[in-house]
C-alpha positions as protocol buffer text, in pm:
chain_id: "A"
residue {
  index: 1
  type: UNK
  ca { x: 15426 y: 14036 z: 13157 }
}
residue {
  index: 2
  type: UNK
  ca { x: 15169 y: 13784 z: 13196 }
}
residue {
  index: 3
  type: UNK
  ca { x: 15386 y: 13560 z: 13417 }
}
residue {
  index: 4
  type: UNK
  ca { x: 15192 y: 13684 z: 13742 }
}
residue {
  index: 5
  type: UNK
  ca { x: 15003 y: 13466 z: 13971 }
}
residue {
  index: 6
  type: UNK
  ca { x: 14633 y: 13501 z: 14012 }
}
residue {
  index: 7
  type: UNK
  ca { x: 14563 y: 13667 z: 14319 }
}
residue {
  index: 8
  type: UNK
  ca { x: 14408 y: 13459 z: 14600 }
}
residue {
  index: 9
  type: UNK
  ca { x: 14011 y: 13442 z: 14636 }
}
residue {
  index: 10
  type: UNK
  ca { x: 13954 y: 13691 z: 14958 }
}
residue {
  index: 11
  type: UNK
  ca { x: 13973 y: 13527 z: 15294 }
}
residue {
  index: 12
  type: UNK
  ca { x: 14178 y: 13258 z: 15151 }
}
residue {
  index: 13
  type: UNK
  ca { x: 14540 y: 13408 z: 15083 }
}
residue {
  index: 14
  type: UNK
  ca { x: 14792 y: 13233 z: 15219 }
}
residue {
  index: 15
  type: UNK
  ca { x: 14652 y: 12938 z: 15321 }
}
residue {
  index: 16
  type: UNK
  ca { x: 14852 y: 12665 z: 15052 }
}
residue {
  index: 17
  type: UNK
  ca { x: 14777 y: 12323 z: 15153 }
}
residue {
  index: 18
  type: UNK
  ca { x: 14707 y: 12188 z: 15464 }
}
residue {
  index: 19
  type: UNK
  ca { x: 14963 y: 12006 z: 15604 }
}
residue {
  index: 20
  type: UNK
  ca { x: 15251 y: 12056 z: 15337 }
}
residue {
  index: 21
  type: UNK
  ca { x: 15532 y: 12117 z: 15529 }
}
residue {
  index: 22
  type: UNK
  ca { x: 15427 y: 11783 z: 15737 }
}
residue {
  index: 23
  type: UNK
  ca { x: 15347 y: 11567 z: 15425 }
}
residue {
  index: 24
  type: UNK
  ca { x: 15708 y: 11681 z: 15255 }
}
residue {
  index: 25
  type: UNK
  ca { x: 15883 y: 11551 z: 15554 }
}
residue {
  index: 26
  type: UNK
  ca { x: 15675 y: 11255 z: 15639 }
}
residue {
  index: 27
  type: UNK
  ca { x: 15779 y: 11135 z: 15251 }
}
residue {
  index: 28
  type: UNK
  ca { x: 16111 y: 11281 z: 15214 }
}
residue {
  index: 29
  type: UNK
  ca { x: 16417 y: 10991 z: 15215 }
}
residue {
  index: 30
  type: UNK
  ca { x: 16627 y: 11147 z: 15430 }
}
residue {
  index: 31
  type: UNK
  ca { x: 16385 y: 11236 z: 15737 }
}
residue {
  index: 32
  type: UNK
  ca { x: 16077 y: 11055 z: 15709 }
}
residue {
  index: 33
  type: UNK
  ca { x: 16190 y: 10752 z: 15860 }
}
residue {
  index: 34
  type: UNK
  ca { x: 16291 y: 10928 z: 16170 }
}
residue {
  index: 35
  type: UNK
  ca { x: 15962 y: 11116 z: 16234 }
}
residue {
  index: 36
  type: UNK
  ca { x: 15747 y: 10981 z: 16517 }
}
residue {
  index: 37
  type: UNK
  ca { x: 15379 y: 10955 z: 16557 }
}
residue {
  index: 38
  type: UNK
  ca { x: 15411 y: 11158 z: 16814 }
}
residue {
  index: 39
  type: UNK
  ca { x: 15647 y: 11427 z: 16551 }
}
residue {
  index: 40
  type: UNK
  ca { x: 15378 y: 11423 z: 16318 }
}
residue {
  index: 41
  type: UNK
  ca { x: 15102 y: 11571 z: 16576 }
}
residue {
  index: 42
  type: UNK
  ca { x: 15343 y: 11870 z: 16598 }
}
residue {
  index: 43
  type: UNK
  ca { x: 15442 y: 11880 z: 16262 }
}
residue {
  index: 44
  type: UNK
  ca { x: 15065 y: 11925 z: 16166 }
}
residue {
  index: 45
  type: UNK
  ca { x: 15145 y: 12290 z: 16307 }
}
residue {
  index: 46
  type: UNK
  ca { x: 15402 y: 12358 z: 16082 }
}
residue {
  index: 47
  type: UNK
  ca { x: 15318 y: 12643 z: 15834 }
}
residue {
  index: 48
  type: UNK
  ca { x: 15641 y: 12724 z: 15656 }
}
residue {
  index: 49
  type: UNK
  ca { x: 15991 y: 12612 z: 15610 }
}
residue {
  index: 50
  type: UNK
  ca { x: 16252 y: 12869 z: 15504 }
}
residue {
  index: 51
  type: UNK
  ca { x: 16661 y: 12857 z: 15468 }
}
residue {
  index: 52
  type: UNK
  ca { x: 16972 y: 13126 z: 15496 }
}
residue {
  index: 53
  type: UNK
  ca { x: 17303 y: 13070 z: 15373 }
}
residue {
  index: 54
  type: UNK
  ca { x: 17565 y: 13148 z: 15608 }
}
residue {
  index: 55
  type: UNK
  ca { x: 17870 y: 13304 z: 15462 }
}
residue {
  index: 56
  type: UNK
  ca { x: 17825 y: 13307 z: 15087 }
}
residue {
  index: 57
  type: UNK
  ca { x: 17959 y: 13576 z: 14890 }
}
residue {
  index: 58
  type: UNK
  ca { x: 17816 y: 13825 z: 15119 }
}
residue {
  index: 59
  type: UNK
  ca { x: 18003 y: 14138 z: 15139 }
}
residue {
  index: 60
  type: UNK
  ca { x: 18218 y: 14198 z: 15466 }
}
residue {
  index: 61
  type: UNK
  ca { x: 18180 y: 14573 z: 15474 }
}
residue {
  index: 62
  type: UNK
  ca { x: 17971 y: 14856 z: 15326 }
}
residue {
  index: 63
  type: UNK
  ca { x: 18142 y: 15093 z: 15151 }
}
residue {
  index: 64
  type: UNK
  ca { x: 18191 y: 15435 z: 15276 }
}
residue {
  index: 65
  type: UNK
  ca { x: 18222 y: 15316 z: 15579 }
}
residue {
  index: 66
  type: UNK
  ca { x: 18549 y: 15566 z: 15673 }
}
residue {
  index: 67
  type: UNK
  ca { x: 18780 y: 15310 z: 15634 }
}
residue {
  index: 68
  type: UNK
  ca { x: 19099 y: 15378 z: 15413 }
}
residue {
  index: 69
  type: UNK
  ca { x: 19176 y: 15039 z: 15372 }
}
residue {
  index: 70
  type: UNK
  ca { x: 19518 y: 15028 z: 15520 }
}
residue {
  index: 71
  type: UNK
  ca { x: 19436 y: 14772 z: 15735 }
}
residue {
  index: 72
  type: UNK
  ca { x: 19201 y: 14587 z: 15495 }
}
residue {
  index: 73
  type: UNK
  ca { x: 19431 y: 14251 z: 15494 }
}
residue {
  index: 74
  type: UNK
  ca { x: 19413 y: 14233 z: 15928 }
}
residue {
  index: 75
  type: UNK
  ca { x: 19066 y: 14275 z: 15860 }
}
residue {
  index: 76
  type: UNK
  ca { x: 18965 y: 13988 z: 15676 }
}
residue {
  index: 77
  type: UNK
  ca { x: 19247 y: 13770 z: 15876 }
}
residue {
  index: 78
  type: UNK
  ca { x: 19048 y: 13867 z: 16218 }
}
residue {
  index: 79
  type: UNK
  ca { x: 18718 y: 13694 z: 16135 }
}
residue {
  index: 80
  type: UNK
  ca { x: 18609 y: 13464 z: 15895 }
}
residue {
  index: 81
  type: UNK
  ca { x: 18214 y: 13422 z: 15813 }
}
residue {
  index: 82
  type: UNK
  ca { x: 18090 y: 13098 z: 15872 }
}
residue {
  index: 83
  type: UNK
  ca { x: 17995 y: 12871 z: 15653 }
}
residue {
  index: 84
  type: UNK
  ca { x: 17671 y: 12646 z: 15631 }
}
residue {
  index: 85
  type: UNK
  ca { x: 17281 y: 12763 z: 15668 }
}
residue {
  index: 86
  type: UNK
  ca { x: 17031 y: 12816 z: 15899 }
}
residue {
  index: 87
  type: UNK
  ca { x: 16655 y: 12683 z: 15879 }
}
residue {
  index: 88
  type: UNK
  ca { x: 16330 y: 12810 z: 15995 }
}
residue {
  index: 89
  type: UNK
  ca { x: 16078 y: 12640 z: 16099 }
}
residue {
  index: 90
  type: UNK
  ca { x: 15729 y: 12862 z: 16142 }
}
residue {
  index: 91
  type: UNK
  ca { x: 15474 y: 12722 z: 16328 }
}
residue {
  index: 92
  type: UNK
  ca { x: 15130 y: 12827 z: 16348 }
}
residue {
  index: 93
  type: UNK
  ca { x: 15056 y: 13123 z: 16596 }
}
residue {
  index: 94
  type: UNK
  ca { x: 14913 y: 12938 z: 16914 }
}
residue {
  index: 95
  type: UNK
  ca { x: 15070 y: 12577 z: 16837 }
}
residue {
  index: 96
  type: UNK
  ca { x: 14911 y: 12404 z: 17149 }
}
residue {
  index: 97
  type: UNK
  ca { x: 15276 y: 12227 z: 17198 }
}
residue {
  index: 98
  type: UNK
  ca { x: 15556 y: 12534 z: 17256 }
}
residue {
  index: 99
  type: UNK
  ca { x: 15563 y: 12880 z: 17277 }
}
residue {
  index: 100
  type: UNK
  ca { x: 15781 y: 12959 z: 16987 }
}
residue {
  index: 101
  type: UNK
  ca { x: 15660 y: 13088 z: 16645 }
}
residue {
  index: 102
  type: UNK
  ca { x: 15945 y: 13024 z: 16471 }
}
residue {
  index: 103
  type: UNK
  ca { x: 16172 y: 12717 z: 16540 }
}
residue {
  index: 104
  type: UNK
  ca { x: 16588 y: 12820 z: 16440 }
}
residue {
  index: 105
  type: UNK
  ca { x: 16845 y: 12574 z: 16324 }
}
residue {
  index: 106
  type: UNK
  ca { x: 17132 y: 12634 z: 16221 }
}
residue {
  index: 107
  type: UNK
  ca { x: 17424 y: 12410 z: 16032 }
}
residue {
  index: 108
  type: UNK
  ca { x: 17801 y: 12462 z: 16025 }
}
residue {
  index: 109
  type: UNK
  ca { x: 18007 y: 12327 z: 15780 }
}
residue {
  index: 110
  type: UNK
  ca { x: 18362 y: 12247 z: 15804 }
}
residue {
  index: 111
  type: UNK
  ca { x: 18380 y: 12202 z: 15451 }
}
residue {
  index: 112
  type: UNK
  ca { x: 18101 y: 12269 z: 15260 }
}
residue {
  index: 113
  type: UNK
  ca { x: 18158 y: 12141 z: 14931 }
}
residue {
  index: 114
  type: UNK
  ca { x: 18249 y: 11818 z: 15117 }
}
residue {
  index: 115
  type: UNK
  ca { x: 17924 y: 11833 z: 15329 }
}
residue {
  index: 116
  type: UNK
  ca { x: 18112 y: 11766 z: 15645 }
}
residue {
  index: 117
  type: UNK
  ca { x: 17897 y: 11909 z: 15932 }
}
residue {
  index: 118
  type: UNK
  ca { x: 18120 y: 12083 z: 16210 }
}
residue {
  index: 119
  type: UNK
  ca { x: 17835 y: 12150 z: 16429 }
}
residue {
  index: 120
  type: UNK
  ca { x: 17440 y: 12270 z: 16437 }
}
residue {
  index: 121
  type: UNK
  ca { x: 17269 y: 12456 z: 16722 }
}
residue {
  index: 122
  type: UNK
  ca { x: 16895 y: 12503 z: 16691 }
}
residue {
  index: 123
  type: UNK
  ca { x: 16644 y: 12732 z: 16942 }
}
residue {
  index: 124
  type: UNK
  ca { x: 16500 y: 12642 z: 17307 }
}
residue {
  index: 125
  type: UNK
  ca { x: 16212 y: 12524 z: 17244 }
}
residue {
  index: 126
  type: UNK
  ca { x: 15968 y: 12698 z: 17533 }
}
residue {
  index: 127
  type: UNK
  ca { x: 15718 y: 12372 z: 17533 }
}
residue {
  index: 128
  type: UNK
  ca { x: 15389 y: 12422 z: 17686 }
}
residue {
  index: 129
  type: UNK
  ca { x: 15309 y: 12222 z: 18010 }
}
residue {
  index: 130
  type: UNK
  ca { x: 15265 y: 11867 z: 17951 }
}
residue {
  index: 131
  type: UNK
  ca { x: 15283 y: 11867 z: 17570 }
}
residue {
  index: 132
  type: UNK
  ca { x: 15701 y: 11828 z: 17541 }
}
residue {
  index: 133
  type: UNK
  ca { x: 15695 y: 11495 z: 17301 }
}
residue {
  index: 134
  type: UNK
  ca { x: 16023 y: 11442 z: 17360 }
}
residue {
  index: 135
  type: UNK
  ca { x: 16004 y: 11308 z: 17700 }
}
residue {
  index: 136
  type: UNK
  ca { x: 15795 y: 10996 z: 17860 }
}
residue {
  index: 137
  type: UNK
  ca { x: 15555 y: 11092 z: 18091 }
}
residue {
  index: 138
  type: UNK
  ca { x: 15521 y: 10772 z: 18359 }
}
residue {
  index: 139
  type: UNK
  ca { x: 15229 y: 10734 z: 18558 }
}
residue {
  index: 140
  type: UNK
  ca { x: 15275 y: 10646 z: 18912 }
}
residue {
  index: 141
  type: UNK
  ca { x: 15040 y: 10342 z: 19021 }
}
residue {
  index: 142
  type: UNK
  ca { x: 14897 y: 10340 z: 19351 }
}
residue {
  index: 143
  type: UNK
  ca { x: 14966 y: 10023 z: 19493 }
}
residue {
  index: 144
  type: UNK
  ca { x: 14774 y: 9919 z: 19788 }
}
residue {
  index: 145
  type: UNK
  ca { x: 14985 y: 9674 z: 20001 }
}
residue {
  index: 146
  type: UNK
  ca { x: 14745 y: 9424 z: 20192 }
}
Protein backbone atom coordinates (compact mmCIF):
# COMPACT_ATOMS: atom_id res chain seq x y z
CA UNK A 1 0.00 0.00 0.00
CA UNK A 2 0.88 3.44 0.70
CA UNK A 3 3.17 2.53 3.63
CA UNK A 4 6.39 3.08 1.36
CA UNK A 5 9.06 5.53 2.04
CA UNK A 6 9.71 8.38 -0.29
CA UNK A 7 12.61 7.69 -2.23
CA UNK A 8 15.75 9.73 -1.47
CA UNK A 9 16.44 13.11 -3.50
CA UNK A 10 19.38 11.85 -6.08
CA UNK A 11 22.89 12.13 -4.79
CA UNK A 12 21.63 12.03 -1.34
CA UNK A 13 20.49 8.28 -0.61
CA UNK A 14 21.84 6.93 2.15
CA UNK A 15 23.32 9.53 3.81
CA UNK A 16 20.81 9.65 7.33
CA UNK A 17 22.27 11.97 9.74
CA UNK A 18 25.56 12.87 10.32
CA UNK A 19 26.96 11.52 13.16
CA UNK A 20 24.03 9.18 14.45
CA UNK A 21 25.64 6.26 15.34
CA UNK A 22 28.17 8.64 17.46
CA UNK A 23 25.40 10.86 19.02
CA UNK A 24 23.30 7.45 20.10
CA UNK A 25 26.28 6.29 21.98
CA UNK A 26 27.62 9.49 23.29
CA UNK A 27 23.84 9.76 25.08
CA UNK A 28 23.04 6.25 25.67
CA UNK A 29 23.15 5.23 29.76
CA UNK A 30 24.94 2.36 29.46
CA UNK A 31 28.06 3.52 27.24
CA UNK A 32 28.24 7.10 27.11
CA UNK A 33 29.99 7.56 30.17
CA UNK A 34 32.78 5.38 29.07
CA UNK A 35 33.46 7.06 25.67
CA UNK A 36 36.58 9.22 25.49
CA UNK A 37 37.30 12.38 23.69
CA UNK A 38 39.57 10.71 22.01
CA UNK A 39 36.48 7.64 21.19
CA UNK A 40 34.38 10.21 19.89
CA UNK A 41 36.98 11.41 17.01
CA UNK A 42 36.66 7.78 15.79
CA UNK A 43 33.24 7.32 16.44
CA UNK A 44 32.54 10.36 14.08
CA UNK A 45 33.44 7.58 11.37
CA UNK A 46 30.93 5.35 12.31
CA UNK A 47 28.22 4.87 9.60
CA UNK A 48 26.11 1.95 10.76
CA UNK A 49 25.51 -0.32 13.62
CA UNK A 50 23.95 -3.74 12.94
CA UNK A 51 23.29 -7.05 15.28
CA UNK A 52 23.01 -11.12 14.68
CA UNK A 53 21.60 -13.44 17.01
CA UNK A 54 23.64 -16.35 17.64
CA UNK A 55 21.77 -19.55 18.06
CA UNK A 56 18.09 -18.71 18.00
CA UNK A 57 15.72 -21.00 16.58
CA UNK A 58 17.81 -21.42 13.59
CA UNK A 59 17.49 -24.68 11.96
CA UNK A 60 20.49 -27.21 12.44
CA UNK A 61 20.16 -28.89 9.07
CA UNK A 62 18.54 -28.46 5.66
CA UNK A 63 16.39 -30.93 4.69
CA UNK A 64 17.19 -33.31 2.01
CA UNK A 65 20.31 -33.33 3.01
CA UNK A 66 20.70 -37.51 2.63
CA UNK A 67 20.42 -38.05 6.05
CA UNK A 68 17.90 -40.79 7.33
CA UNK A 69 17.83 -39.58 10.61
CA UNK A 70 19.05 -42.58 12.47
CA UNK A 71 21.54 -40.80 14.05
CA UNK A 72 19.56 -37.55 14.47
CA UNK A 73 19.77 -37.69 18.54
CA UNK A 74 24.09 -38.00 18.34
CA UNK A 75 23.64 -35.23 16.15
CA UNK A 76 22.23 -32.62 18.12
CA UNK A 77 24.25 -34.09 21.36
CA UNK A 78 27.68 -33.37 19.28
CA UNK A 79 27.31 -29.58 18.99
CA UNK A 80 25.30 -27.14 20.47
CA UNK A 81 24.84 -23.50 18.73
CA UNK A 82 25.89 -20.82 20.75
CA UNK A 83 24.07 -18.54 22.26
CA UNK A 84 24.37 -14.60 22.41
CA UNK A 85 24.89 -12.01 19.30
CA UNK A 86 27.32 -10.49 17.37
CA UNK A 87 27.57 -6.61 16.47
CA UNK A 88 28.83 -4.71 13.58
CA UNK A 89 30.25 -1.82 13.59
CA UNK A 90 30.68 -0.14 9.81
CA UNK A 91 32.90 2.50 9.51
CA UNK A 92 33.24 4.80 6.75
CA UNK A 93 35.40 3.53 3.73
CA UNK A 94 38.88 5.30 4.33
CA UNK A 95 38.42 6.00 8.25
CA UNK A 96 41.83 7.85 8.67
CA UNK A 97 42.24 5.67 12.10
CA UNK A 98 42.24 1.62 11.00
CA UNK A 99 42.03 -0.30 8.12
CA UNK A 100 38.90 -2.18 8.81
CA UNK A 101 35.46 -1.41 7.26
CA UNK A 102 33.59 -3.23 9.43
CA UNK A 103 34.46 -3.59 13.20
CA UNK A 104 33.02 -7.49 14.64
CA UNK A 105 31.96 -8.19 18.16
CA UNK A 106 30.64 -10.78 19.27
CA UNK A 107 28.80 -11.80 22.83
CA UNK A 108 28.38 -15.22 24.44
CA UNK A 109 25.95 -15.91 26.82
CA UNK A 110 26.01 -18.49 29.40
CA UNK A 111 22.54 -17.95 30.08
CA UNK A 112 20.80 -15.72 28.11
CA UNK A 113 17.64 -15.10 29.68
CA UNK A 114 19.79 -14.38 32.77
CA UNK A 115 22.12 -12.02 30.77
CA UNK A 116 25.18 -13.64 32.18
CA UNK A 117 28.02 -12.97 29.65
CA UNK A 118 30.40 -16.11 29.24
CA UNK A 119 32.72 -14.37 27.01
CA UNK A 120 32.96 -11.71 23.86
CA UNK A 121 35.70 -11.63 21.22
CA UNK A 122 35.63 -8.70 18.82
CA UNK A 123 38.05 -8.14 15.40
CA UNK A 124 41.88 -6.92 15.17
CA UNK A 125 41.62 -3.81 14.64
CA UNK A 126 44.47 -3.06 11.70
CA UNK A 127 45.04 0.77 13.08
CA UNK A 128 46.75 3.06 10.80
CA UNK A 129 50.26 4.37 11.87
CA UNK A 130 50.13 6.71 14.64
CA UNK A 131 46.34 7.04 14.95
CA UNK A 132 45.77 3.78 17.55
CA UNK A 133 43.78 5.91 20.45
CA UNK A 134 44.17 3.37 22.63
CA UNK A 135 47.71 3.81 23.47
CA UNK A 136 49.82 7.01 24.86
CA UNK A 137 52.19 8.21 22.63
CA UNK A 138 55.24 9.85 24.98
CA UNK A 139 57.48 12.25 23.61
CA UNK A 140 61.05 11.87 24.40
CA UNK A 141 62.67 15.32 25.62
CA UNK A 142 66.05 16.10 24.68
CA UNK A 143 67.78 17.02 27.63
CA UNK A 144 70.97 18.81 27.30
CA UNK A 145 73.20 18.06 30.37
CA UNK A 146 75.57 21.16 31.07
Amino acid sequence: GGDQPAPAPQGEAGAGIPEFWAYCLRNNDVVGELITEKDDDVLRYLKDIRYELLGADEPVKKDGDGDDGADEEEDEADEEEPMGFKLYFEFEKGNPYFENDVLEKTYLMVDEDEGILEKSVGSTILWRPGKNVTVKTMRKKNVTVK
